[in-house]
N, C-alpha and C positions, 0 to 999 in steps of 0.2 A: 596478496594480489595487489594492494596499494603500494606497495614498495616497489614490486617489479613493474607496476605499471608508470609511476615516476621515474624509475630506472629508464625504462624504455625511451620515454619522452626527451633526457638526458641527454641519451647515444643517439636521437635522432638529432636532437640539438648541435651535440659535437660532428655530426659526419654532414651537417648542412656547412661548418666550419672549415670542413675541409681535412679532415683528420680521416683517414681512410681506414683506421684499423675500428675505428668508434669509438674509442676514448680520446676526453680531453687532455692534452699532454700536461700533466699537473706541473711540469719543472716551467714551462712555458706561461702558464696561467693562473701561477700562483698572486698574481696580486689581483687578477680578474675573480677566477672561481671560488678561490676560498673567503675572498671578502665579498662576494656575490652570496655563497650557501650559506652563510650567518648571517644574519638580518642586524638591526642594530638593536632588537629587544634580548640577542640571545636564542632564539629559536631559529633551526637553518630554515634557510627558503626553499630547501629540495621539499621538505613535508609541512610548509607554513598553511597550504590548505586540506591536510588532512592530518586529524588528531588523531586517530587509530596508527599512522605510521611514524608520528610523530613520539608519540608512547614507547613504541618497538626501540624508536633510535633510544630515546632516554633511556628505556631498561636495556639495554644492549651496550651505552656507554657505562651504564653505571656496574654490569658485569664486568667490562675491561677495566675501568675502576678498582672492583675488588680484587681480580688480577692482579692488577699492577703492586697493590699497596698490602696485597694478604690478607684482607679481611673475608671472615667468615662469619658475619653476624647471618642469622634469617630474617627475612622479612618480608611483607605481603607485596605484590608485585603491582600491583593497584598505581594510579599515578600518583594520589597525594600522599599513601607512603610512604613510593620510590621519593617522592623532593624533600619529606620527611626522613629519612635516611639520607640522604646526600644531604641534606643538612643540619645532621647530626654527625657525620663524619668530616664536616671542618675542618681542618687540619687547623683552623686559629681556637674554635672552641673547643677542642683536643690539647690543644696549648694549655690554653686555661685552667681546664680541668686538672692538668698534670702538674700545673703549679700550684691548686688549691689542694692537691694532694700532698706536695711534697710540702707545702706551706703547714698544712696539720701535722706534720709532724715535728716540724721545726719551735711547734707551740710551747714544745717541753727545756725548749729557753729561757724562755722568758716565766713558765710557770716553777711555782714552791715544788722542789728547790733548786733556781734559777741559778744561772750562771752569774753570777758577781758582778753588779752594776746592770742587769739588761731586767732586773723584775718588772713586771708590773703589775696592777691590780686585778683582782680574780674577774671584776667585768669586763675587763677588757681583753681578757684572752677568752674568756665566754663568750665573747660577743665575737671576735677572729674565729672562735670552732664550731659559733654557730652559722656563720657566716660560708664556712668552707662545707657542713653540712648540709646546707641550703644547695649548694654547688650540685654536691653529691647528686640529693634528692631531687634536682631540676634533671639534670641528666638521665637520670635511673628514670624519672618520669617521661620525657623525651623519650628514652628508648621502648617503653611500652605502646608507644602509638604506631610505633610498624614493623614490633615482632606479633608472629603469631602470637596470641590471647596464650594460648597452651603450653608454648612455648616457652613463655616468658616467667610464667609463675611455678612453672619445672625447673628452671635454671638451676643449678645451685651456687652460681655469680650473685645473681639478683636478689637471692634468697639469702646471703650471706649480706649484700649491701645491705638491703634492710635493716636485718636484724642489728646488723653492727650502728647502722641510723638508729634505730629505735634504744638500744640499748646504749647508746650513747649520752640519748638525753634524757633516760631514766636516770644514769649515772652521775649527771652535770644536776637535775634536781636535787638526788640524794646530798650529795658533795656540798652545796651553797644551805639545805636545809641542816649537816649537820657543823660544818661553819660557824654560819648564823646563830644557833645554838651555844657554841662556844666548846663542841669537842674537834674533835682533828679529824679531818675528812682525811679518804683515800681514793682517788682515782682509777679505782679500776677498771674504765674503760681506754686510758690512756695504751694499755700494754695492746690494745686491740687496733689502735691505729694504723699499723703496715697493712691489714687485712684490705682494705682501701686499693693499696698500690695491686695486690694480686686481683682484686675480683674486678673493676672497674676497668671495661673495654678499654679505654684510653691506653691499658700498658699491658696491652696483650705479649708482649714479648717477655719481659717478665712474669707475668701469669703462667704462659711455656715452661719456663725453666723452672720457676718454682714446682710446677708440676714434674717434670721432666727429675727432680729432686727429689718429690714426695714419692713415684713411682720407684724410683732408684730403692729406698731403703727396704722394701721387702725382701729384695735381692739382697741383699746383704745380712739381712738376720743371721742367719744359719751361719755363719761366717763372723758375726759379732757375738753369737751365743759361742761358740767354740773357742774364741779370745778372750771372754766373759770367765770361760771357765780351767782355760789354760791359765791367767793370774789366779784364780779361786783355788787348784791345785800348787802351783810353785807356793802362792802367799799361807798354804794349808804348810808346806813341808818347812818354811821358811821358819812360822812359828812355832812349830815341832825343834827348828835344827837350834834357834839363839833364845826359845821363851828363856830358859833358867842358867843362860851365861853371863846375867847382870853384864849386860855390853850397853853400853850408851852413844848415841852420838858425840860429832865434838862440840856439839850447841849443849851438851848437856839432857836432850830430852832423850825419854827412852827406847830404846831399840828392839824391834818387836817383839813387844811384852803383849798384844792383844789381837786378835786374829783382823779386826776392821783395818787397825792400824796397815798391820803387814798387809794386808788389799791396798790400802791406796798409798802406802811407799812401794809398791811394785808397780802401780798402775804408773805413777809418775816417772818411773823409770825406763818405761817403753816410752816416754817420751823423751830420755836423755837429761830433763833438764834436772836431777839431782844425781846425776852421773861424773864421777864416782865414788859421789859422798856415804853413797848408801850402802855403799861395797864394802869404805876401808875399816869401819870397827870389826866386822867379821873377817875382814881379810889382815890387820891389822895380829888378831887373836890366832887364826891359823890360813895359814897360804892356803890349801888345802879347799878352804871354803871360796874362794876364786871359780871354781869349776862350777858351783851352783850359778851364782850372776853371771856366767860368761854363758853358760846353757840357757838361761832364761833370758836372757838378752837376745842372743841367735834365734833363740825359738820366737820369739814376742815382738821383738821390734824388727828382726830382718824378715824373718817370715811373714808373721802375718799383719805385721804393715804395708808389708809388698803385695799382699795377696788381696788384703783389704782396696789398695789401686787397683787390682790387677781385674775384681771380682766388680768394682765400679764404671771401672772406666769399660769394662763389657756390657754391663748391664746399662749403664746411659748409654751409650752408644747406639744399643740394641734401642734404648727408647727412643732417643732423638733418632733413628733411622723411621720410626714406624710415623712421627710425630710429622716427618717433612717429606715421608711417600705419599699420607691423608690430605698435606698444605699441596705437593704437587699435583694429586690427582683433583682436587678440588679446584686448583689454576683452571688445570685443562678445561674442568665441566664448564665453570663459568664459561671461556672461551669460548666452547661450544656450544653454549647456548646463545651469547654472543654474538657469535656468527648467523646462527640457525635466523633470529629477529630482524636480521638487514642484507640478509643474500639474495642475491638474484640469481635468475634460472631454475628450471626448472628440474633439468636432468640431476643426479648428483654429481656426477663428472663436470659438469661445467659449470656449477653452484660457483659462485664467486661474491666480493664485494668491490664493487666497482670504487673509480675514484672521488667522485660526487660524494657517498656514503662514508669512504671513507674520510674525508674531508668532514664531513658533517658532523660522525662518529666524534675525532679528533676533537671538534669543536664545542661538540658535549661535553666533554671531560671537565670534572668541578673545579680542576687547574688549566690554567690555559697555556697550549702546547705553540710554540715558535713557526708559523708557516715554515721556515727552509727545514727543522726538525722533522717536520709532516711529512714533508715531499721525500727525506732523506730516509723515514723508516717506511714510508710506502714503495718505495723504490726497492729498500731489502727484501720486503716481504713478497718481491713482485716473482711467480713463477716463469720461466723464462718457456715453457711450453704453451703457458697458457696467459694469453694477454691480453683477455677482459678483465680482469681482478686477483684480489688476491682470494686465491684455494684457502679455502680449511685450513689445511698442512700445514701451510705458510702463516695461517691466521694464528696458531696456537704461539707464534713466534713474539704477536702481535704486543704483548705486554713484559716482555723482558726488553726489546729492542726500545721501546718507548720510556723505559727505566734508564735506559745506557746516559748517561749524563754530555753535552757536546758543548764547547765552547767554543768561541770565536778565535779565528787564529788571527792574531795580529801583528805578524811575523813581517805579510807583505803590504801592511800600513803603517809603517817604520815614520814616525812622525819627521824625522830629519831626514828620510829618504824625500817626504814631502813639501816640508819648506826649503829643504838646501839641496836640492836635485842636483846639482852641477858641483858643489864638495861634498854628498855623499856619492857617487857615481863617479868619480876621479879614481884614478889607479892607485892612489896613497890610500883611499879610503875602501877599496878593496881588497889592497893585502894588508890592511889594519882589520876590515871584518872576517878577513880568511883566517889570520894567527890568533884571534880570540874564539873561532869555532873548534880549532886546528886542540887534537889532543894533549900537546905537548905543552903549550900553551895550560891547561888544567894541572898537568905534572907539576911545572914551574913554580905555581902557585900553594899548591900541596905543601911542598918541601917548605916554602918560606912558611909556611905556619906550623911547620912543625919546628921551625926554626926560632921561630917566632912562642911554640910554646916550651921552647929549652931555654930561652931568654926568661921567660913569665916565672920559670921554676928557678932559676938561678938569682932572683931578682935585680937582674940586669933592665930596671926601669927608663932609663936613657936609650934603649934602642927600640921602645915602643914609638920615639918621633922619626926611625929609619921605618917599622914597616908599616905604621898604619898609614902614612901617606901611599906607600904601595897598595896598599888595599883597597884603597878608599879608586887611586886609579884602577883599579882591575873593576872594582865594579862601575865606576863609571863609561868604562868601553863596555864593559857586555852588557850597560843599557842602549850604550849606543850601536853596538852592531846588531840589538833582535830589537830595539825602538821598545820607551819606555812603555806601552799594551801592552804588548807580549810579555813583557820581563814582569811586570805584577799582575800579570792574569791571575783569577783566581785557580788553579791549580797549577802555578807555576809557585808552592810553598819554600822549595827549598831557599829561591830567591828572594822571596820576603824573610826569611830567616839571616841572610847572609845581610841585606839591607839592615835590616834592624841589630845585628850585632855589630856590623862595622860601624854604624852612625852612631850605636851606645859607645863601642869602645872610644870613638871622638871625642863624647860628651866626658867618658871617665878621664882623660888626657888632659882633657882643657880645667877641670874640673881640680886635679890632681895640681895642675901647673897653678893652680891659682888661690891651693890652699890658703895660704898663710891671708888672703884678704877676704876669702870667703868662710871665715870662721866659725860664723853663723850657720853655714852649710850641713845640716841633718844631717848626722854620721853614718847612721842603717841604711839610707839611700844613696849614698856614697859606697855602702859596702855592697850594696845590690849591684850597682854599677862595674863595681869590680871582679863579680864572678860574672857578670856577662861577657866581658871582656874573654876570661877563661873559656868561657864556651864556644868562641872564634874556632878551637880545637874539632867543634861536631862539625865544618865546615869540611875539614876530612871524610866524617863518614860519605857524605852527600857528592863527594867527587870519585872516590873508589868504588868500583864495582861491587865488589863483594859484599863491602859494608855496606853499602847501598838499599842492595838487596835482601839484606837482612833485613834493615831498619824499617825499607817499605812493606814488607811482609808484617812485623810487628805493627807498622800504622796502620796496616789493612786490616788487621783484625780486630784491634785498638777497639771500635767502636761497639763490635759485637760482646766485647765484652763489659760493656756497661751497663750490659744487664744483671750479669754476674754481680757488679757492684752493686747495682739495687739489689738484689735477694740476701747481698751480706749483710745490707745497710739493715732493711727490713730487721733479719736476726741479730743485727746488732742493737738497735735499737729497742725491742721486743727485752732482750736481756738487760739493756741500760734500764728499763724502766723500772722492769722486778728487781734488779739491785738496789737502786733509788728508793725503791720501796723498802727494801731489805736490810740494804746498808748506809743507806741515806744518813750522813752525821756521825756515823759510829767511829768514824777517825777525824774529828774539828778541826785539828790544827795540820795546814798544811805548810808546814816547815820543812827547811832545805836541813835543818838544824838534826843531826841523826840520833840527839838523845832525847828529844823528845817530839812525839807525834800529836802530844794534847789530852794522851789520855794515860794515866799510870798505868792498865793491864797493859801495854804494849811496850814498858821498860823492861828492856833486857832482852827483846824478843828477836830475831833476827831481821823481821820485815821493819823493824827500826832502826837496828844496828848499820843495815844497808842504807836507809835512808829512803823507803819506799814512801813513806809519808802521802806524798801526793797520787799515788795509786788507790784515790778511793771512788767511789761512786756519790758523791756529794752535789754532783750536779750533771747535767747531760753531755759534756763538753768531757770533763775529768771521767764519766763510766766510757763514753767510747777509746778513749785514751786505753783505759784499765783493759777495757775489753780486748783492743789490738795488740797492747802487750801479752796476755793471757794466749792471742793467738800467738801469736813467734811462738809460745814455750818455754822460752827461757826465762827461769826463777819463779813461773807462775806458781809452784808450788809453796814461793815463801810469802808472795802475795793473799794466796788459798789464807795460808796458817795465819796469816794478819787479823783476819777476817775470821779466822775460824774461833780464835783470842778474844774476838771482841762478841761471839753472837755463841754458835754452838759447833760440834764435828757434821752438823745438819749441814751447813754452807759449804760443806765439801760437794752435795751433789748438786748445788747450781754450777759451780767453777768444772765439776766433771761434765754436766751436761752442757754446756759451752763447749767442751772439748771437743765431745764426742760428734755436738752436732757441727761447728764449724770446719777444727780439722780434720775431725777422720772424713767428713762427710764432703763437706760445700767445696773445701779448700782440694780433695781429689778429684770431682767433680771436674773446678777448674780446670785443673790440671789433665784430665782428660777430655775438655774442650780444647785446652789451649792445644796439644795435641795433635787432636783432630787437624783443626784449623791452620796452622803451621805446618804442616806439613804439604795439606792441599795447595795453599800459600806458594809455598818456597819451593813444588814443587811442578806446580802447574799453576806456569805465569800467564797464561793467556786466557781468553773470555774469548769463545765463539763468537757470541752477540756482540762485543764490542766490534771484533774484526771484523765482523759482516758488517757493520754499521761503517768502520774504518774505510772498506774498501770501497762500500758503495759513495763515501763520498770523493772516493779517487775517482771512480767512471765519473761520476755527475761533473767535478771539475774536468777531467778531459773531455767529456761529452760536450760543457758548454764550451768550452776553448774549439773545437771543432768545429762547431757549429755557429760561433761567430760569423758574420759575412764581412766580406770585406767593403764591398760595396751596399745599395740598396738593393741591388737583384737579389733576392733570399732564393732563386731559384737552383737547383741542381745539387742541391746536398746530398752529402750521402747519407747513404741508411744505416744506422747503430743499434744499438741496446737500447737506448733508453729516446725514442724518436722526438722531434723539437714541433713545436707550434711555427707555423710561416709565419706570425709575427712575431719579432725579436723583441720589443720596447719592454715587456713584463720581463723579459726570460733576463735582461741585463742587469732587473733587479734584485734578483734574487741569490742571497749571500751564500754561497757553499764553500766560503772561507772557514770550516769549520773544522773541527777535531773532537776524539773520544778524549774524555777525561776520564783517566784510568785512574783515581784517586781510593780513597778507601771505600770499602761496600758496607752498606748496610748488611744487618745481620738476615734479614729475609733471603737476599743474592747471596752471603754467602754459606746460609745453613746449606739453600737449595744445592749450591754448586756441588758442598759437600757429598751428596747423599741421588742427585739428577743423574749420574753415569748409571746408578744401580736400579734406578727405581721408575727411570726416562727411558725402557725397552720398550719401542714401539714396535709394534705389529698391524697389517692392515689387514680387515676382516671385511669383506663386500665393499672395500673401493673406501672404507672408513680409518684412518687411525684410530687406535687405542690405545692406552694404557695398559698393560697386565691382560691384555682380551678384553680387558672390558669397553665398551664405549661410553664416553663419558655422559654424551648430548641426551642419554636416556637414563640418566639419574636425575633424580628430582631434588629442589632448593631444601 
């Protein structure tokens, strides 16, 4: 009742203005209204004397909030909650937090056994984890103050922070008491530290997918037991067919002579990587034996590695569908609740949010949103039936449109069109900016750098001073025919790309011309200089179409996969530590030298013969190293035996459980994300939301160009879409020189896109949208 009745007061305000439909023309009064309904404390002046409707607006922004950004914490609705929660969702102490996370893990640099030259002493990385602990448990405490009580101690986020807090500095006491003592401590709460990155709110996106991960593997049992046991049978016949043919490899070890053995020389063979060493003693003895390994290769590595993707990438899919039908139905609820807090009217047909509100709304929000932005998404969401406010319908729009990213066009504030109006506006300098827009013109250009990289390969270095003067002009016209704004806008990348390699390639040139006095000159940075040069070559991609559109499609999804990278990092790391533990020192010497590694068991051996030497886990730096080589595959099995020589056939099943869990697992995973994604991508180029935002800021620039006067009589306009205030003074300030920056998405915009055509079937029940039938405004937080 408090809201419609400030409402009311509003639209009697506006139509005393003169505005006959009863709304304030927001395009008109945006430097009036919207700096009018926020006060200078922060609170709008639409509800500055009533705290009950004032509460509404704040929980009502703070649902578009969780809209916009995807959060789904719970919490109590109350006011000092709600600014307890909007001040715990920070985006700077979300920062924070995710740097003292990835900071804990980084500890294992610096700590025994440290990376070479970075140690330091045991207080002072105690003191750094206890520090990043403190973080933790500020936070984790923070968020108890405005989930539900019930809620919170249910978790099993919170219930895992904890304990991994608590068990942490059980671990850190044990660790310095036996130290101190004088035996060897062991850190075992180090290997726990990734648990951090999944449970703590701050990296909910990765929390998803690691979940999205952990769901995945049930799915696939039955399908891992049946692989399990298809090597269990070949490695059963294998050492029935060669036990008593005394056949040896060419390393001299024996050829299966033991049923374990023949298991993980067959396991590694479904990998390829001792293919087809493993073939030729028995194939070597009788051809004949070929049709065993050619049958168990077919059967093991084409089949059911194929099937292994094929049984994953259904089974995540199936999850991440279910995963982002809950994230979209949960958008909508908020939304609707959202709305339901600051509508006016009474009927449900003409339930609306007025422009006041949403203005107000707007100016809630924990980030603060651009007046012409405001005007630009209120204007999309505007129903064209109904022009008190925006409908419901249109309201559900209200937090993807307010995501679209818009940037200033400064296309027609051409800095030389400004100070030199009379030689930019000359007919020399309009067919000088016509042949640099003109396609043929980019053709031109193309060619000399491909010209230019059959010179680089030829080392024909003397006609580097024929093109990069060309170059250097080609870009200094297409600053000056789109004016230096526009040309380094921030989503104009390609052009900061081509900037920065032509003015490296200069500096390699001059640089190169000037050896013989710059002798002093740092050669590595000299050599950096000179593959940037080579890179001039991607300046190709960025002018062809095709390639183009490859490379943006890969940019765009670039980001979403950085979550992927944290959950490898996590299992990377989780593994470095238990090797560290495991293998920590067991190969000292890291020589390039391939007859000795430092240790005698390892003379003669092949993982020395090759010169593996420094694939050991000796420190955090050298196990990720080990680790990513073990993922490629290749030769990881002479690495295994390195390690197997120096400890027991035990450490066979950590290097197989690496396998199993990164590549059979994380790594198809990817690859049926990458999938996904790429294809959506590459094949649906356009975003609704952006082009509704696109077009409406084409009406608004036509609308104000129409609506200009030319004189002071404002009298006798015509009537449009989008209707003008009779006075013009505000409306000339308001900048709709803008544009959608269609750059990369985050991965929220684009799981949603992914999975919104299927999952986004509305239906209207009693004059209501919904979801699936259901209505969302009658679920509860």
């Amino acid at each position: 009742m408090e809201l419609q009745e400030a409402d009311t007061a509003a639209t009697q305000n506006n139509n005393k203005n003169g505005n006959d439909n009863g709304i304030a023309n927001p395009t008109a009064v945006s430097e009036d209204i919207t700096d009018s309904i926020i006060n200078s404390t922060g609170q709008p002046n639409l509800f500055q004397d009533d705290d009950r409707a004032y509460q509404h607006l704040l929980l009502s922004s703070t649902y578009l909030g969780d809209a916009m950004e995807g959060r789904t914490l719970p919490y109590e609705t109350d006011p000092i909650s709600i600014l307890r929660y909007r001040n715990y969702s920070n985006r700077y102490l979300q920062w924070v937090t995710v740097f003292f996370m990835w900071w804990n893990l980084c500890l294992a640099i610096f700590e025994v056994p440290a990376v070479p030259g970075a140690e330091l002493p045991i207080w002072a990385t105690m003191l750094m984890e206890i520090l990043c602990l403190g973080v933790f448990s500020w936070r984790t405490w923070t968020l108890s103050r405005f989930v539900p009580k019930g809620q919170f101690r249910k978790d099993p986020k919170n219930i895992v922070v904890v304990s991994t807090i608590l068990f942490t500095l059980v671990d850190m006491i044990i660790y310095i008491g036996m130290t101190s003592s004088g035996y060897k401590g062991l850190r075992v709460s180090r290997v726990l530290r990734p648990l951090f990155l999944v449970n703590m709110n701050e990296s909910r996106q990765i929390r998803r997918t690691f979940r999205n991960v952990r769901n995945t593997v049930p799915d696939i049992l039955s399908v891992l037991t049946l692989f399990f046991f298809s090597i269990a049978l070949f490695a059963l016949m294998a050492f029935k067919l060669f036990e008593k043919r005394e056949l040896i490899y060419r390393t001299g070890d024996p050829y299966f002579t033991n049923y374990w053995d023949s298991y993980w020389d067959l396991y590694v063979l479904v990998t390829t990587a001792n293919s087809p060493d493993v073939m030729m003693p028995a194939y070597d003895f009788s051809e004949g034996f070929a049709i065993f390994f050619i049958s168990y290769i077919l059967v093991n590595t084409y089949i059911f590695m194929n099937l292994f993707l094929a049984v994953i990438y259904n089974s995540y899919k199936m999850h991440l569908e279910n995963e982002i039908s809950t994230a979209l139905k949960d958008k909508t609820r908020k939304l609707d609740m959202s709305f339901e807090l600051i509508k006016s009217g009474s009927d449900d047909a003409e339930q609306v949010i007025t422009f006041e509100k949403w203005c107000a709304l707007v100016g809630s929000l924990q980030y603060k949103v651009a007046r012409s932005k405001t005007l630009v998404i209120w204007h999309a969401l505007q129903d064209d039936e109904i022009s008190a406010g925006i409908t419901r319908s249109q309201y559900r729009k209200a937090a993807d449109l307010l995501n679209v990213r818009l940037v200033v066009d400064g296309t027609e504030s051409n800095v030389f069109a400004a100070t030199c109006p009379t030689v930019f506006n000359s007919e020399i300098s309009k067919i000088l900016v016509y042949v640099v827009h003109h396609q043929i013109f980019a053709w031109f250009f193309d060619l000399l750098i491909i010209a230019n990289a059959v010179c680089i390969g030829l080392d024909l270095e003397q006609t580097e001073w024929f093109f990069l003067p060309i170059f250097m002009i080609e870009l200094a016209l297409r600053v000056y025919a789109v004016g230096p704004k526009e040309f380094f806008s921030r989503d104009r990348l390609w052009n900061w790309f081509d900037f920065f390699i032509i003015i490296s390639a200069f500096i390699v040139t001059i640089i190169e011309a000037s050896l013989d006095e710059l002798e002093a000159f740092p050669r590595e940075a000299l050599d950096v200089l000179l593959v940037l040069r080579c890179l001039r070559l991607i300046k190709i991609v960025g002018n062809i179409q095709g390639f183009r559109v490859i490379v943006v499609t890969v940019v765009n999804i670039a980001p979403s996969l950085l979550t992927y990278a944290g959950v490898l990092v996590m299992v990377y790391y989780s593994f470095a530590i238990i090797g560290m533990d495991a293998f920590g020192g067991k190969i000292p010497r890291e020589s390039v030298d391939e007859s000795n590694c430092g240790v005698d068991a390892l003379d003669g051996s092949e993982f020395q013969r090759m010169g593996y030497c420094r694939m050991n886990f000796n420190n955090i730096l050298n196990s990720f190293v080990t680790l990513f080589v073990m993922m490629v595959v290749n030769q990881w099995h002479v690495i295994t035996q390195g390690f197997v020589i120096m400890t027991s056939k035990a450490a066979r099943l950590f290097f197989l459980t690496f396998h199993m869990t990164v590549v059979l697992l994380i790594l198809n995973i990817i690859v049926a994300f990458v999938l996904e994604a790429f294809i959506l991508e590459y094949t649906i180029r356009t975003n609704d939301m952006e082009d509704l935002v696109e077009n409406t800021i084409t009406k608004l620039r036509e609308t104000r160009e129409s609506n200009i006067p030319t004189s002071e009589n404002t009298e006798g306009r015509a009537d449009n879409t989008y209707p003008m205030h009779s006075g013009q003074g505000s409306f000339e300030n308001v900048n709709f020189k803008l544009r959608v920056n269609r750059g990369h998405k985050n991965i929220e915009v684009l799981l949603q896109r992914l999975f919104e055509a299927k999952y986004k079937m509305q239906s209207t029940v009693n004059g209501i949208t919904t979801i699936d039938g259901v209505d969302p405004s009658t679920s509860t937080s």
